[in-house]
C-alpha positions in Angstrom: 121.0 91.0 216.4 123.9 89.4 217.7 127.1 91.1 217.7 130.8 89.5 217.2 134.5 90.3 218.0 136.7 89.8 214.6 140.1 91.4 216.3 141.3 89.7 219.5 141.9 91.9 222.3 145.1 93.4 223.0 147.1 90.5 225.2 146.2 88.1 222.6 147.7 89.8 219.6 151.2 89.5 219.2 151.9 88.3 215.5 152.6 92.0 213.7 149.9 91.9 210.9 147.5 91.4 214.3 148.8 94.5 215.9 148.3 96.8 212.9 144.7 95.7 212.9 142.2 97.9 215.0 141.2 96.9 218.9 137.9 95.5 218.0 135.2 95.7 215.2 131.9 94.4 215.2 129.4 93.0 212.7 126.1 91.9 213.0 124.8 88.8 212.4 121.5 88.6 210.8 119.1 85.1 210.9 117.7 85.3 207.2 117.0 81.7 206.5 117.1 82.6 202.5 120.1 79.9 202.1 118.4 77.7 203.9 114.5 77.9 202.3 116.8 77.9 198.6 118.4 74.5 199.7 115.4 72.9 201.1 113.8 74.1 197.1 116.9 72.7 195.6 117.0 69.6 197.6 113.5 68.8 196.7 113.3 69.6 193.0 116.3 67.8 192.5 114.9 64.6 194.4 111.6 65.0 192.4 113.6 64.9 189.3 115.9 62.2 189.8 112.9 60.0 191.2 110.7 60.9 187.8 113.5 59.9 185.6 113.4 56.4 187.7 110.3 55.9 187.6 
């Protein structure tokens, strides 16, 4: 899992709402390719269907 920096590091912040924020928090990225098999399915049934209705 990759890991990623949502709060810049201290130099960087200088607007006020950036300063109140914590130093640095992480989240984890995960590579579930759900969203992706569910709009390769869409993307096909809705090709078959418009072609049928061509046809």
């Amino acid at each position: 899992m990759k890991r990623r920096y949502l709060v810049l590091t201290d130099e960087v912040r200088r607007h006020p709402f950036r300063k109140s924020l914590p130093l640095q928090r992480t989240v984890e990225v995960s590579k579930d390719d759900s969203d992706l098999k569910l709009f390769a399915l869409s993307f096909t049934a809705f090709f078959v269907c418009f072609y049928t209705f061509l046809a």
